[in-house]
BAKOL-280054 format. One record per residue (C-alpha): x, y, z; residue in one letter. Coordinates in steps of 0.02 Angstrom, whole numbers, plus 50000, padded with zeros to 5 digits. Layout:
XYZA ...
REM end
This chain:
583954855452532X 584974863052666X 584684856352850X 583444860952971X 583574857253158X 582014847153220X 581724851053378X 579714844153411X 578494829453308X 577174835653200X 576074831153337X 576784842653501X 576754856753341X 574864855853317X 574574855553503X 575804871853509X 574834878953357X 573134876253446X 573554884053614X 574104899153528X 572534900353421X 571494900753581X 572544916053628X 572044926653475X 572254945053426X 570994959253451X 570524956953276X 570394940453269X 571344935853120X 572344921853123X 573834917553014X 574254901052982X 575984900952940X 576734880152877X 578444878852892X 579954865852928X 580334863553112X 581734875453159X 582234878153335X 581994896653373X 580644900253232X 579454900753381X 580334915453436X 580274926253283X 578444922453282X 578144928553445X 579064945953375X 578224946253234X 576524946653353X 577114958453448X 577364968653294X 575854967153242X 575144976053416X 573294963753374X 572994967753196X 573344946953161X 573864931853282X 575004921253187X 575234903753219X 576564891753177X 576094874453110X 577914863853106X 577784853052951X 578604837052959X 580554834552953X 580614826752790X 580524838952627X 579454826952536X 578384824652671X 578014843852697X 577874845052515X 576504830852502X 575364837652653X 575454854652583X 575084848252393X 573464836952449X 572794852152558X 573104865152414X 572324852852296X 571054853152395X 570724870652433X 571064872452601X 570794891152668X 571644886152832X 573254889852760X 574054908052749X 575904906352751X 577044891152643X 578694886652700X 579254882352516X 581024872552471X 581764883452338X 581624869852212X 579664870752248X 579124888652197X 578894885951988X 577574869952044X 576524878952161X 576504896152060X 576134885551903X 574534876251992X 573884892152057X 574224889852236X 575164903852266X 574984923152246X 576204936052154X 576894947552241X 576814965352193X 576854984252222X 577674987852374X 577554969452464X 578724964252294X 579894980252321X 580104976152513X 580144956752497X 581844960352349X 582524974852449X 584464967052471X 584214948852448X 585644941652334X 585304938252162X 585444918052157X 583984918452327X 583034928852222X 582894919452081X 582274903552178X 580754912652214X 580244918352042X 579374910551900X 578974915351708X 579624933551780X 578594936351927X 578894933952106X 577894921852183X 578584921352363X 579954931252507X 581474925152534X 581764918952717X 583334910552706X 584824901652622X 586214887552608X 587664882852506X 588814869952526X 590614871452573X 592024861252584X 592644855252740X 594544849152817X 595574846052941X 597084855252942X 598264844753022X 597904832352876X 597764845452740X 598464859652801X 598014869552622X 596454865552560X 596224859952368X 595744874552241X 595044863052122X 594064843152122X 595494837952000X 596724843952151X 595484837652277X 595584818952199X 597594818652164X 597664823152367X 596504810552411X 597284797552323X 599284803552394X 598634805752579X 597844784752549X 599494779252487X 600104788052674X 598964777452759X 598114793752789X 596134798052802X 595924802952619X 594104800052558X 593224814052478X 591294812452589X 589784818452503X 588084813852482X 587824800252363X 586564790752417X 584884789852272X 584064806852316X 584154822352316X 585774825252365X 586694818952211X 585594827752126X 586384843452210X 588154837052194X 587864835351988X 586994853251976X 588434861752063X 589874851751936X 588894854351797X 588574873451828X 590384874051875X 590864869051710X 589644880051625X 588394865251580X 586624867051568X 585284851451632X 583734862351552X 583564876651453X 583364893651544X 581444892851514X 581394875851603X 580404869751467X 581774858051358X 582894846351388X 584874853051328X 586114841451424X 587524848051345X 589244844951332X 589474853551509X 588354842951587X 589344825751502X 591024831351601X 589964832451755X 589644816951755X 591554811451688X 591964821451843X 590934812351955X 591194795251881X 593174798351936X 592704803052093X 591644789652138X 592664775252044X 594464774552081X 594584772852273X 594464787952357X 592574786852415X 591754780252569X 591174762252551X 589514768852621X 589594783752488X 587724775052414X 587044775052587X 587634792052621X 586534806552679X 587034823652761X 587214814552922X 588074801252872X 589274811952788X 589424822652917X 589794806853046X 591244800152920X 592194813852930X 591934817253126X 592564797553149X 594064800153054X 593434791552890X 593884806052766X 595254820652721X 593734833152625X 591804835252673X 590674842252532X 589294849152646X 588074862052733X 588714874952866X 587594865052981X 589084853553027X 590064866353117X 589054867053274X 589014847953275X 590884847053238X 591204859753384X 589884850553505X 590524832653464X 592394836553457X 592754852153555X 594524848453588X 594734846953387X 593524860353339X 595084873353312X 595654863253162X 594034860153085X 594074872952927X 593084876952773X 593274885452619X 592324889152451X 591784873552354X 593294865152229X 593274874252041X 592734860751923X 593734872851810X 595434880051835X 595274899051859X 593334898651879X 592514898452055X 591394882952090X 589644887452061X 588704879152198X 586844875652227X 585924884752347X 584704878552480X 583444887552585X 581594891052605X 580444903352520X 578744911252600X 577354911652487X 575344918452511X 574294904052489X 572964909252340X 571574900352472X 571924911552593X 570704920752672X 571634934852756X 573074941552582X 573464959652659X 573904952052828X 574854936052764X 576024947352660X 576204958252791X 576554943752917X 577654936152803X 578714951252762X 579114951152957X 579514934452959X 580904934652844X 581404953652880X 583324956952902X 582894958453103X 582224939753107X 583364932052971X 585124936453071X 584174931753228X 583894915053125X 585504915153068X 586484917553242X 585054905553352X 584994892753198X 586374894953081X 585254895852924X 586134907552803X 585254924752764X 584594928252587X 585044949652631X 586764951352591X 586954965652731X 586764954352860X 588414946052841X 589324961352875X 588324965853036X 589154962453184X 587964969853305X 587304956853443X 585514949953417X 584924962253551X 585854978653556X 584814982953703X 586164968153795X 587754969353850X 589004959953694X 589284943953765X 589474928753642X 588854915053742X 587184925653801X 586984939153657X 587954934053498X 588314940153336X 588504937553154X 590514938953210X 590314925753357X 589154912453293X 589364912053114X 591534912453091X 591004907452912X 589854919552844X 591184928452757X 591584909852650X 589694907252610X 589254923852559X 590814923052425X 589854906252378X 588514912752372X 588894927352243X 589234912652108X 587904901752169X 586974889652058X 585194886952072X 584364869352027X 583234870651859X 581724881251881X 580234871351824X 578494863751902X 579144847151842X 580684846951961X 580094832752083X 579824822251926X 581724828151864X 582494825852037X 581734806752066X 582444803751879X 584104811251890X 584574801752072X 583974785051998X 585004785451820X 586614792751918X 586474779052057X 587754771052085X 588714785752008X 590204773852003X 589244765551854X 589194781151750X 589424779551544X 589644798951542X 588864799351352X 587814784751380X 587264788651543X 587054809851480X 585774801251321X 584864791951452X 584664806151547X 584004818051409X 582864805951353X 582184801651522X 582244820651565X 581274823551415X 579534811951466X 579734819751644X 579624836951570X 577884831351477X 577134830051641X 575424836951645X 574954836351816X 575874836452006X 576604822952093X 575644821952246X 
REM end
């Protein structure tokens, strides 16, 4: 999943949520919209009420930081019924589990035509299941890979390119280690998807329903065993988390970061005077002459089936994630839109304003690298569409941890026959 800045405990959110409920609307609807903290979502909810001139309050209810957390508070209230919530904040790899239990309504008629209107076909696709839609869009992420160009002055073009420089700029006595996430979650998960889409490999069939493994996904994990076993890794590499990764290569411990855009405004805030050689480009090709294929992040927004209030939670909703309030997201937060347009707007956030980057930014002055993810993001992967996924996640991180242990064909049978009882799964993981 791509990051999320946490700005406020679950607690401070709820006390947030309540004072706003006292304030109401002349209707006296409220919509409860659940969704990961992000630092200026406040502020698109405040439009968004102003929007809707009374006809529906809606209040924001920060979920935890942690995905699995959110995931587990909104599964035990869902499995519950709960009517108290409208609006789901849903990872992209969560869609096909909710739709499949019921929990969340289909979008149709004009709500479907609006909430497709321009998004970008790999987006779209995390929020649809057996054909239908089943949730909006709100926003993004894919990774990229990351340099310094004083050290690497032209990036790699491909992970076979990408190790051979790693190991030449060690024998230098040069910062060569390739940093990604390796540690047992899902993370490596992420890394595998993208090599094995890269190579044209499939984890699942395209129903999500079988197990296929295929002889794709065995030179993903050759790839990865090479990476991970001949010296050009972080020690830590098992340990190793977005942040971590994204601390390794700030402290000098690395030549190539495989990571979210979310490390550019920490890059330029920790190292200012170094920020002008901190560059990025597409992810490496796992094969020559094809562009890396790399697996999206982002967040979906779904109509809880419990709620109480439909017409107005779609409508809500549709704001929420409307091209206005996903480049405001995307300047204020830097989580990547899911309209393409947006990337080639370079109006400020408020046009009303005089341009000025520091007080009234645009796509062009907060986001240099929305050019680099949107190319990314027109070969994007997605991660296997099925309600099982949590089950297939937890299984792939274990068998490929360490992934310096890897048995590609042993390892790729384990996996298929471990993937297989996972798929079997009846019920959810709460």
């Amino acid at each position: 999943m791509g990051k999320h800045k946490a700005i406020a405990a679950l607690g401070a959110g709820m006390m947030a949520a309540g004072l706003l409920t006292a304030c109401g609307s002349s209707s006296g609807i409220t919509i409860n919209v659940y969704y990961s903290p992000e630092d200026n979502f406040q502020t698109v909810v405040d439009n968004c009420n102003a929007k809707a001139a009374g006809r529906y309050q809606i209040v924001y209810n920060k979920l935890q930081r942690g995905a699995d957390d959110q995931r587990q508070q909104m599964v035990r209230r869902l499995a519950a019924g709960d009517t108290g919530m409208d609006i789901l904040g849903l990872d992209v790899t969560w869609v096909p589990e909710f739709a499949e239990a019921g929990w969340i309504e289909e979008w149709t008629g004009a709500n479907k035509a609006a909430a497709e209107d321009g998004v970008l076909p790999g987006p779209l696709e995390t929020a649809t299941w057996d054909g239908k839609l089943y949730a909006a869009t709100k926003n993004t992420n894919v990774q990229l890979l990351w340099y310094d160009d004083r050290i690497t002055p032209e990036p790699p073009k491909t992970w076979d390119q990408m190790m051979a420089e790693a190991h030449q700029l060690k024998t230098q006595g040069k910062p060569g280690n390739i940093l990604f996430t390796g540690a047992q979650y899902e993370g490596l998960v992420v890394i595998y998807n993208t090599i094995v889409d890269s190579v044209g490999g499939h984890i699942l069939s395209d129903d999500g329903k079988s197990v296929v493994m295929d002889a794709g996904a065995v030179k993903a994990l050759d790839i990865l065993k090479q990476v991970t076993s001949t010296g050009i890794t972080d020690p830590s590499l098992t340990n190793s988390k977005e942040d971590d990764v994204r601390h390794a290569f700030e402290n000098g411990n690395g030549a190539f970061e495989l990571n979210w855009p979310f490390v550019y405004a920490s890059y330029a805030e920790d190292k200012p005077n170094d920020a002008s050689h901190f560059k990025w480009t597409t992810y490496p090709a796992a094969s020559p002459g094809e562009p890396a294929k790399t697996t999206i992040g982002g967040f979906n927004l779904a109509v809880s089936s419990y709620s109480q209030h439909k017409p107005e939670a779609f409508d809500a909703a549709l704001c929420l994630r409307s091209k206005e309030s996903q480049k405001f997201s995307a300047v204020k937060d830097g989580v990547p839109p899911t309209i393409e347009s947006i990337y080639t707007d370079d109006t400020p956030i408020d046009p009303s304003k005089p341009v000025d980057a520091s007080d009234n930014p645009s796509m062009a002055t907060a986001y240099p690298m929305r050019d680099t993810i949107l190319t990314a993001l027109k070969t994007a992967a997605v991660r296997p569409l099925t309600p099982a996924y949590q089950n297939l996640s937890t299984v792939i991180s274990k068998v490929l941890s360490p992934p310096s242990k890897i048995d590609p064909q042993a390892t790729a049978n384990d996996l298929r026959d471990k993937l297989s009882d996972a798929l079997q799964s009846k019920g959810v993981i709460p």
